[in-house]
Every structure is written in C-alpha cells, then in structure tokens.
PAKOLSE-383642 format. One record per residue: residue in one letter; z, y negated, x negated of N, C-alpha, C, O in turn. Coordinates in steps of 0.2 Angstrom, whole numbers, plus 5000, padded with zeros to 4 digits. Layout:
N
AZYXZYXZYXZYX ...
***
This chain:
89
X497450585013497350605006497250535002497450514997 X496550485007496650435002497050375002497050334998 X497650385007498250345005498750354999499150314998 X498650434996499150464991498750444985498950434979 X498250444987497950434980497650344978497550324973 X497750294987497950214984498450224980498450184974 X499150274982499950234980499750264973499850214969 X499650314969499450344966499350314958499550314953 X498650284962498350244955498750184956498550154951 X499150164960499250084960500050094953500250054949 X500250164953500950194949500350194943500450174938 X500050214944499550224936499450174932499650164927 X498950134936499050054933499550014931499449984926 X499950014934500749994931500950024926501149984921 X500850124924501050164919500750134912500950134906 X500050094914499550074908499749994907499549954903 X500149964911500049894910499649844914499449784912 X499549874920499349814923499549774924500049764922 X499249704928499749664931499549664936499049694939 X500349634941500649634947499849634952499749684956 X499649594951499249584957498849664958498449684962 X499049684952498849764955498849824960498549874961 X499449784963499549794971499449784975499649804980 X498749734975498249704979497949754984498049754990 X497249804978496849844978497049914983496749944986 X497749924982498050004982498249984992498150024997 X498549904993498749885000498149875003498149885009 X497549855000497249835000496849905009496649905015 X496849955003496650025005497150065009496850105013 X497650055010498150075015498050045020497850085024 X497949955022497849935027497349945030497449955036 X496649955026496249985031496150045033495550055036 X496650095032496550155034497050165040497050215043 X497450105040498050095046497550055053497550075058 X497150005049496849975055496250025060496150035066 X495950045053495350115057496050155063495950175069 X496250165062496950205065497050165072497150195078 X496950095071497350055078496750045080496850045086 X496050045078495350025082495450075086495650065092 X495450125085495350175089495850165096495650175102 X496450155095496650145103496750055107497050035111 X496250035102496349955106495849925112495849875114 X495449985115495349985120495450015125495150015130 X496250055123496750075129497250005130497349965135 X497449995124497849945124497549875128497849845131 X496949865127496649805130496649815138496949775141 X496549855140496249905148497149865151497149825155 X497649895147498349905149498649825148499249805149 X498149785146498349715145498949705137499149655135 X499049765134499549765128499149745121499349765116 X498649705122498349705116498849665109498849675103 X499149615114499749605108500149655105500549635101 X500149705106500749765104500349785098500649805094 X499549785097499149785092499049755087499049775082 X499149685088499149605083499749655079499649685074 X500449655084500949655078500949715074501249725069 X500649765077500649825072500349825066500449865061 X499749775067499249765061499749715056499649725050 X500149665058500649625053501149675050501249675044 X501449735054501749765052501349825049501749865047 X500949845049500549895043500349825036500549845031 X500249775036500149725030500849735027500849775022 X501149715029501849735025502149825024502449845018 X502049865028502149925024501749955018501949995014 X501049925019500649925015500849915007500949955003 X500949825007501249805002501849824999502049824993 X502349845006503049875000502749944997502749934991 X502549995000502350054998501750044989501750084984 X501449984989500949984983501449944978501449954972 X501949904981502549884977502849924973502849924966 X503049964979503650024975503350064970503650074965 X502850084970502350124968502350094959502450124954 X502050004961502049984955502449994951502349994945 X503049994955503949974951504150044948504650044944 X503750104951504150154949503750164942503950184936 X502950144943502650144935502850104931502850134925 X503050064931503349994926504050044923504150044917 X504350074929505050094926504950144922505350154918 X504150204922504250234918503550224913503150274912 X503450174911503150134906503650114903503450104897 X504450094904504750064901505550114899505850114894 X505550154903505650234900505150254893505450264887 X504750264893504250304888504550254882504750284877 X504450194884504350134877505350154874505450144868 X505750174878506350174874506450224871506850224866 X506050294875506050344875505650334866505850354860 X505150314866504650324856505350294854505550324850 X505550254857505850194850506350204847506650174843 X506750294851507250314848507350394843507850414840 
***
C-alpha cells in the first residue's frame, strides 16, 4: 500500500508542478521497502555463499524504483498539460 501511495503522490506532484527531481522522494520510498524485503533473506543467501545475487538485486530495485516514480511523473505532467489545453479551448 505504501508503494501505491509513493507512485501516487509522485503523479500528484507532477499534476501540481513539481519539479523533476520530484522523483527522488517517491524512489526514494520504493527502495527501501524493496531492501527491507531483501534483509530479510540475506542471511540465507550469505549461508549459501550467493550474497552477490543480493548486491545486484538491490542495483536492480534502484532502477525499477526510478522508472516506476518516472513514469508516474510523466503521466502527471501529461495530464497537467491535458488540463492546460483542455481550459484553453
């Protein structure tokens, strides 16, 4: 729930005019609800000797993170800039 509700507000801030870097905050909160996720089995994976299989999962939650509060932005922006042509007509 509070990952619907990072992508959520990061599409709201965009609706209002944010700026970019508004997708900070939203990945910000995604990552660490991916990492609380991978703590929990890194000391199977350490036991098993795979603890790199966790590195890279943690590089690959940083990036889904960020596309996910991306997209999020960009779909606000598109209907911030719907609304704006939408008055102007």
């Amino acid at each position: 729930m509070i990952a619907y509700l990072a992508i959520l507000f990061t599409a709201i801030a965009a609706l209002f005019g944010a700026p970019v870097w508004a997708v900070l905050p939203g990945a910000a909160v995604l990552f660490s609800i991916s990492l609380s996720e991978q703590r929990k089995l890194s000391s199977r994976f350490t036991a098993i000797g795979a603890s790199h299989v966790l590195n890279m999962a943690a590089w690959q939650s940083a990036g889904n993170a960020l596309m996910a509060c991306g997209a999020a932005y960009l779909l606000g922006v598109a209907m911030r800039l719907s609304w704006l042509i939408a008055a102007g007509t």
